[in-house]
N, C-alpha and C positions, 0 to 999 in steps of 0.2 A: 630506835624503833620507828616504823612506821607503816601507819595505816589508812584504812579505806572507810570511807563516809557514807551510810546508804540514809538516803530520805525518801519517807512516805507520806506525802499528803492525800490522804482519805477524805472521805465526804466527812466523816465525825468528829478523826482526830489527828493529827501529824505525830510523826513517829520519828526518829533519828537512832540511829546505831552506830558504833563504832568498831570496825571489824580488823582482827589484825591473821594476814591472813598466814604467818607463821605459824602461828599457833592453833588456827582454824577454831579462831572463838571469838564472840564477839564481849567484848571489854568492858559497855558502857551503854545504857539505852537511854534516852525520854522521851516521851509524849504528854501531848498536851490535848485538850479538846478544839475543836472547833464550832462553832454556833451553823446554824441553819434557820433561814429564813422559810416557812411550810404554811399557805395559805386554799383553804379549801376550794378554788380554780386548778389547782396542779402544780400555782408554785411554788418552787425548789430554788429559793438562793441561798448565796454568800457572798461575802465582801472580801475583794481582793485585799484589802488592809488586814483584814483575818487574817491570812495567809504571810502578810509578811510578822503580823505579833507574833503567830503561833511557832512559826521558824525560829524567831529572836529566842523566845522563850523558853523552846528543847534546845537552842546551844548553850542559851546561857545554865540548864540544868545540869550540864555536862562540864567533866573536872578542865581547869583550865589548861594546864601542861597535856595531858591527854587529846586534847585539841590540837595542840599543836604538832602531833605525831599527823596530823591528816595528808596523806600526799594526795590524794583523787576523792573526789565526789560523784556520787550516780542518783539520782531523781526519780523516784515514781511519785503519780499522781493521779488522780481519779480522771476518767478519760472524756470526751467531748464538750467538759463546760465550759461556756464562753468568757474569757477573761478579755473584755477592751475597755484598748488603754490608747489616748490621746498620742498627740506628736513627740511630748515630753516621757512618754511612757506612764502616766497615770491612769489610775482607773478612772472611766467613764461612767461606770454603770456597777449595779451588781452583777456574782457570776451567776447566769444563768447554769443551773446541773442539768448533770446528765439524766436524771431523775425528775427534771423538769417536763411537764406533758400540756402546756400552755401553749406551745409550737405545732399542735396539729393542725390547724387552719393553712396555717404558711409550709408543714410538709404539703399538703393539697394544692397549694397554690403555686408552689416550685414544681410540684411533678407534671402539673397541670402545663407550666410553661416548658418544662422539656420536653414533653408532648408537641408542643408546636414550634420549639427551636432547635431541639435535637435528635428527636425521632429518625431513626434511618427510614429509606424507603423500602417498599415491602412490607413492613407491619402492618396488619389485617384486626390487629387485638381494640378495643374498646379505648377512646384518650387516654384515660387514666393509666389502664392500663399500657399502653405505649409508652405512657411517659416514664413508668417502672422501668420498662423495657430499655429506653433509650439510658437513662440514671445509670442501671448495672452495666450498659456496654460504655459508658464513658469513665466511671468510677470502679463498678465493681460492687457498691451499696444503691439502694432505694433509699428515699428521705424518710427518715424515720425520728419520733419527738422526740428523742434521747443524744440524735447527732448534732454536731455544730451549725449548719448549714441554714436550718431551719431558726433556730438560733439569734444569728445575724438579720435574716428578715426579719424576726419578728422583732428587731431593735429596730430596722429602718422604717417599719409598719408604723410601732407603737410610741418611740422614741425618735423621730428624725431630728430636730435639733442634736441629739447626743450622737444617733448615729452620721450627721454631718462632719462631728469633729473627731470620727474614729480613724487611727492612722496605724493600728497594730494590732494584729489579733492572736492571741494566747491562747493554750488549754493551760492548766494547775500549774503541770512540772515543766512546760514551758517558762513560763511566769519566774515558779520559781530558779530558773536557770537562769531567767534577764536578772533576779535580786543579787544572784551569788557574782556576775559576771557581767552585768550589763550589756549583754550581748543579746538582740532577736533573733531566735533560733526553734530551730524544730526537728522532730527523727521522721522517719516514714513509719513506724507504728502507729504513734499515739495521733502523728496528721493523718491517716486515713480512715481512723472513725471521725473526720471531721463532712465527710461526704461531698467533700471538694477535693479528691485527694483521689489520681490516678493509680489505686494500687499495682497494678498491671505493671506501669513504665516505674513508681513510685515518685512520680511529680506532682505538682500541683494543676487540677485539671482546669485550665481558663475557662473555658466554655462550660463548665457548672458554676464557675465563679461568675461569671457573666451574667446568669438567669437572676442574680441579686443583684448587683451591681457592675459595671465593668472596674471603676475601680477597686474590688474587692482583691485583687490578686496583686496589689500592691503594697495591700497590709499584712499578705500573708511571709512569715518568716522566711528564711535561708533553710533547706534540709540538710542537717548533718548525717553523714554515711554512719552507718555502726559501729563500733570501737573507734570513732574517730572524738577529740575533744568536744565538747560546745564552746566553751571557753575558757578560761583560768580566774581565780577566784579575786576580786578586785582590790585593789587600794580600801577603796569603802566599804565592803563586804567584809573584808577581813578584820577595819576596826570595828564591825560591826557584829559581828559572831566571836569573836574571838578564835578564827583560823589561819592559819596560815596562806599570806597573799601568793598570787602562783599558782594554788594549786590546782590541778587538775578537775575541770567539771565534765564528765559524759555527757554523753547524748540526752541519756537518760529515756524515760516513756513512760506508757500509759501502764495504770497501777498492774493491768492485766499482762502486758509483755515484761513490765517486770515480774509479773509473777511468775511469768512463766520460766524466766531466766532463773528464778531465785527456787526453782522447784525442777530445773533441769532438763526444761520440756524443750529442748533447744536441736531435737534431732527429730524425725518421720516417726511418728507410732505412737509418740506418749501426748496423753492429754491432762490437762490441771482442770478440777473443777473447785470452783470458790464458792463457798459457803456461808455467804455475807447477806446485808442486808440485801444486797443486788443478790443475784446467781448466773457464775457465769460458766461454759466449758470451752474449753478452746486447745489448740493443738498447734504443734509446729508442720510447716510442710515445703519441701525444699521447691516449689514449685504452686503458682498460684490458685488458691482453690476458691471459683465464682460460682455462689451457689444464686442459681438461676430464680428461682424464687423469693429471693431475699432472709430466708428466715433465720441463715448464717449470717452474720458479719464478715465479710471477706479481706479483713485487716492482712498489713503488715506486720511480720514480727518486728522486734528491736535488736534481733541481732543476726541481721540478716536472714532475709525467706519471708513465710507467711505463716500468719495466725490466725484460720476461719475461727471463728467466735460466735457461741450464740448465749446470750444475754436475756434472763430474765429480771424482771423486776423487783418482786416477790420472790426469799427464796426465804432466808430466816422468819422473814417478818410475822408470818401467821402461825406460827410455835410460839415467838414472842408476842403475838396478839392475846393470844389462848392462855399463855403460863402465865402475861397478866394480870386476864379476867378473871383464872381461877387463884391468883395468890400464891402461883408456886414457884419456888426456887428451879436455876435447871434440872437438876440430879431426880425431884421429885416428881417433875414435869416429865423427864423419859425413862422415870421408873414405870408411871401409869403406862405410858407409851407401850412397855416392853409388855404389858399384858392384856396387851390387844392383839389379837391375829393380823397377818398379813391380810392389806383388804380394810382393815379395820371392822368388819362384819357388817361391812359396805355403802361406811360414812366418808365421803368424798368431801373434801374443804379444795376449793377454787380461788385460790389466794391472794387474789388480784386488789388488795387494800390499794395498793398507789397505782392501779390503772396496768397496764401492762405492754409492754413490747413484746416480747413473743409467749405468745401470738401476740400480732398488732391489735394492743386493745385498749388506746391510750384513757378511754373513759370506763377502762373495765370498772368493776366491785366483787370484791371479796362474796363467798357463796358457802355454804351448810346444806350439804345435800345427798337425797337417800336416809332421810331418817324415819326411824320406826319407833315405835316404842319401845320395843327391845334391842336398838340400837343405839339411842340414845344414853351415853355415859361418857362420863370423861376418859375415861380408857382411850375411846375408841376415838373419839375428837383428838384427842394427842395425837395419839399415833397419824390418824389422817391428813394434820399439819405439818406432820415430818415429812411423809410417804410424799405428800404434794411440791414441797420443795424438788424433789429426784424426779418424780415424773415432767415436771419443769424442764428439767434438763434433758430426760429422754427426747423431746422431740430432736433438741440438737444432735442427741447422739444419731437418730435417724437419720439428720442430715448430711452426720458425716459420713455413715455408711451408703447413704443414695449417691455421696458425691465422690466413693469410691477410697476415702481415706479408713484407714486400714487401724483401727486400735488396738492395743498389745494392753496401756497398761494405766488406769488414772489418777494422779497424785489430787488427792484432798488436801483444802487449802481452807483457812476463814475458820470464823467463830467455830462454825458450825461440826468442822474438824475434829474437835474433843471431841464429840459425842459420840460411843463404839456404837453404839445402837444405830446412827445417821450412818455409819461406816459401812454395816451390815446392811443397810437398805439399800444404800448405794452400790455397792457390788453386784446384790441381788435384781436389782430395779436396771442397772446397765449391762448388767453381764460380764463383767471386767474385776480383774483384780485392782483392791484399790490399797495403796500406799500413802502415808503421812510422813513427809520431811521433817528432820530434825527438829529444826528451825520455825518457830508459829510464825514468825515476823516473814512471810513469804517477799512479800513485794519491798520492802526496805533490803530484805538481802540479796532480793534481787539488783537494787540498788547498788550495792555495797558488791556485787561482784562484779557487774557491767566498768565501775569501778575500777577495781582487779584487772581486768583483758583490756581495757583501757590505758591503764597505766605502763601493763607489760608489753604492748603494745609501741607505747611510745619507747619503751627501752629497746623497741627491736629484737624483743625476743619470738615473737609470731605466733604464740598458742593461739589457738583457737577457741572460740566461745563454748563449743565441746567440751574442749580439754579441759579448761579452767570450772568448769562448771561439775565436771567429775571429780574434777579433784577436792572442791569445796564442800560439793553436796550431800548431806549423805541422810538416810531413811532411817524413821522409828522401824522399829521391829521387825517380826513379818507382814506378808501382805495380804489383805480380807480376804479372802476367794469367794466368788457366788455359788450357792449354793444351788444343784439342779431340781431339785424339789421349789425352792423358794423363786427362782427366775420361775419358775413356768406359771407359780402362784401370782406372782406381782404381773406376769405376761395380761392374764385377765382384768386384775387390777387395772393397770393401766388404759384396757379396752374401756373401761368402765368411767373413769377420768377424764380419758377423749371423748364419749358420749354425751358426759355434762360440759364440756368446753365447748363442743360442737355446736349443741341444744341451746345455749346461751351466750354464745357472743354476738349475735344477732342482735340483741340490745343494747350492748355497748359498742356497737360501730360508731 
């Protein structure tokens, strides 16, 4: 027998599965926690040695002959934190997350300089603005606190000594591809939410790396093509997981192109929205889609094409703020929820607890607004924590539709998944029928199939990411449908949402 290894390093916790794709089930799971370092500035670390316990510790959870059936491994991992690591490949530092917002000074300070060293001629717009301007035509992103880019300066800023002796620069499932392989590596997905990263040509763009340093683009990895190996699984690695040495490591990517992989999104028209502590919606598209304003991420897919993305910060977190404060369990937190009207009876929650990316509001705060006396109840706060999460994500949906991308259909993905009630809002709230995969573990199996086409790949047999991805994947039930009574309801609703976003971010610029 033998099988395929998906791994998922998440901000919270690392996941491992073992998939055997005969039988199209997966055989063997564990995960572990991860710790987080959360300081009231914005930051968001972890320690790269985390990452190698927490790996040690889901294989060694896993049976040991069943290891040994592993012929290929596939890596997702939470996307832009900075993992550097010296000449030896050690860590330097903590990893800065993505979820870190301690980097807005030095986004201002980078866009500020590609303002005066990259600016095409012709732009008439404001510095700042130019220097956006000049960002998206060399990359395809603006610098935003959540990318890598900003990141890096603010180690050369804060840290020089540490950043003097930096010679490698990693995201997560990079990192953990150098553990399994010792090899420095990287895909064009998960490098081009690094905002040094030419999505367009899919290289590594010099002249963004420059605006930091010029030697920056010396530390950045080798790009491996899609279905193509990273490396094979080492002498050390193997006595050290207990896997078989040889085997095959994928590309792998960023938790979100595997997710997308591991949810099928892998063709024009279907979009995955993730329902985690983050929130993200993103889509495949066989052709590059730069959204001029930035408020998409104009990523790479992982397996070949593109993945515009738009990313909020806040999506779970202010249900789980709320079901907290009031002591309740899920089930009882979106019972109240279900007996609120659409709207909420026009208690609005602005969820910005960790500040926000989109909108760019890296010093936002959390908001309760619209309240009356007669609307004040817990009903109606529930509900309005949930509804807030999906209007989140509407803006994205606006973008994809202003940028001409065309949605058919959105697979739900994340915690937040189980819940039919989030299911029915989200239908209603985008318009779109939405569907749940089999499979909760989106981004590991995403893993675990990149894997698969990787593998068969190498045997020469030529499916394609399509194919194998049809064949593996398959859907709960039927699909939500939106209801036209309830969209046109939530239509206002969200008018109403935009008005308090509008009204107040003003103060958190």
């Amino acid at each position: 027998m033998k099988t395929v290894c998906g791994i998922d390093l998440g901000t919270q916790s690392c996941k491992v599965v073992i998939y055997d794709g005969e039988k199209k089930a997966i055989l063997a799971r564990s995960q572990t926690p991860v710790d987080l370092i959360a300081e009231n500035d914005g930051t968001r670390e972890q320690k790269a040695e985390w990452y190698d316990s927490a790996l040690k510790t889901c294989f060694d959870k896993l049976d040991a002959e069943l290891k040994k059936t592993i012929a290929a491994i596939g890596v997702s991992g939470h996307q832009h934190s900075l993992v550097p690591l010296d000449q030896d490949g050690k860590p330097l530092y903590n990893v800065k997350l993505w979820c870190d917002t301690t980097t807005a000074p030095e986004c201002t300070e980078l866009t500020k300089a590609a303002s005066s060293n990259l600016a095409r001629d012709g732009l008439t717009t404001m510095s700042f603005d130019k220097g956006e301007a000049a960002l998206i035509a060399e990359t395809g992103l603006p610098m935003r606190p959540g990318y890598t880019a900003p990141k890096i300066q603010w180690l050369k800023n804060h840290k020089p000594e540490i950043f003097s002796r930096l010679r490698h620069i990693l995201l997560p499932h990079d990192y953990l591809n150098f553990l399994l392989t010792g090899q420095y590596t990287a895909e064009a997905g998960d490098a081009s939410g690094t905002a040094l990263f030419d999505v367009r040509k899919r290289t590594w763009a010099e002249n963004v790396c420059a605006l930091i340093d010029p030697s920056i683009i010396d530390f950045l990895p080798r790009i491996v093509e899609p279905g193509c190996p990273a490396g094979y699984v080492s002498t050390w690695a193997a006595e050290l997981y207990g896997i078989p040495e040889g085997a095959i490591v994928a590309s792998g990517g960023g938790d979100n192109m595997m997710g997308a992989i591991g949810t099928g999104a892998v063709k024009d028209g279907f979009l995955t929205m993730s329902l985690g502590t983050s929130g993200t919606l993103f889509g495949f598209s066989s052709v590059p889609v730069i959204d001029p304003k930035g408020d998409l991420a104009s990523f790479c897919s992982s397996s070949g094409g593109w993945l515009p993305l738009l990313c909020t910060m806040n999506c779970t977190v202010a249900s789980e703020e709320f079901r907290g404060l009031f002591g309740l369990d899920v089930k009882v937190f979106d019972a109240l929820a279900a007996e609120s009207p659409i709207g909420a009876g026009g208690v609005v929650v602005l969820p910005f607890f960790n500040g926000e990316r989109t909108p760019n509001l890296p010093n936002g705060r959390a908001s309760l607004n619209g309240l009356t006396a007669a609307n004040f109840t817990r009903e109606n706060i529930a509900r309005a924590s949930l509804e807030s999460a999906i209007f989140g994500m509407r803006i994205g949906m606006e973008g994809f539709n202003e940028l001409g991308f065309e949605a058919k259909e959105i697979r739900l993905i994340g915690g937040g998944a189980k819940s039919k009630l989030w299911q029915i809002i989200a239908a209603n709230i985008m318009n779109l029928p939405i569907r749940v995969p089999s499979n909760e573990e989106a981004a590991a199996m995403g893993g675990a199939i990149q894997a698969l086409w990787t593998l068969e790949k190498e045997k020469s047999k030529g499916k394609t990411i399509v194919e194998v991805c049809e064949e593996y994947i398959t859907m709960e039930g039927k699909s939500v449908m939106p209801d036209p009574s309830a969209v046109s309801a939530y239509d206002k609703a969200y008018a109403d949402y935009s008005k308090y976003v509008n009204a107040l971010k003003g103060l958190y610029k």
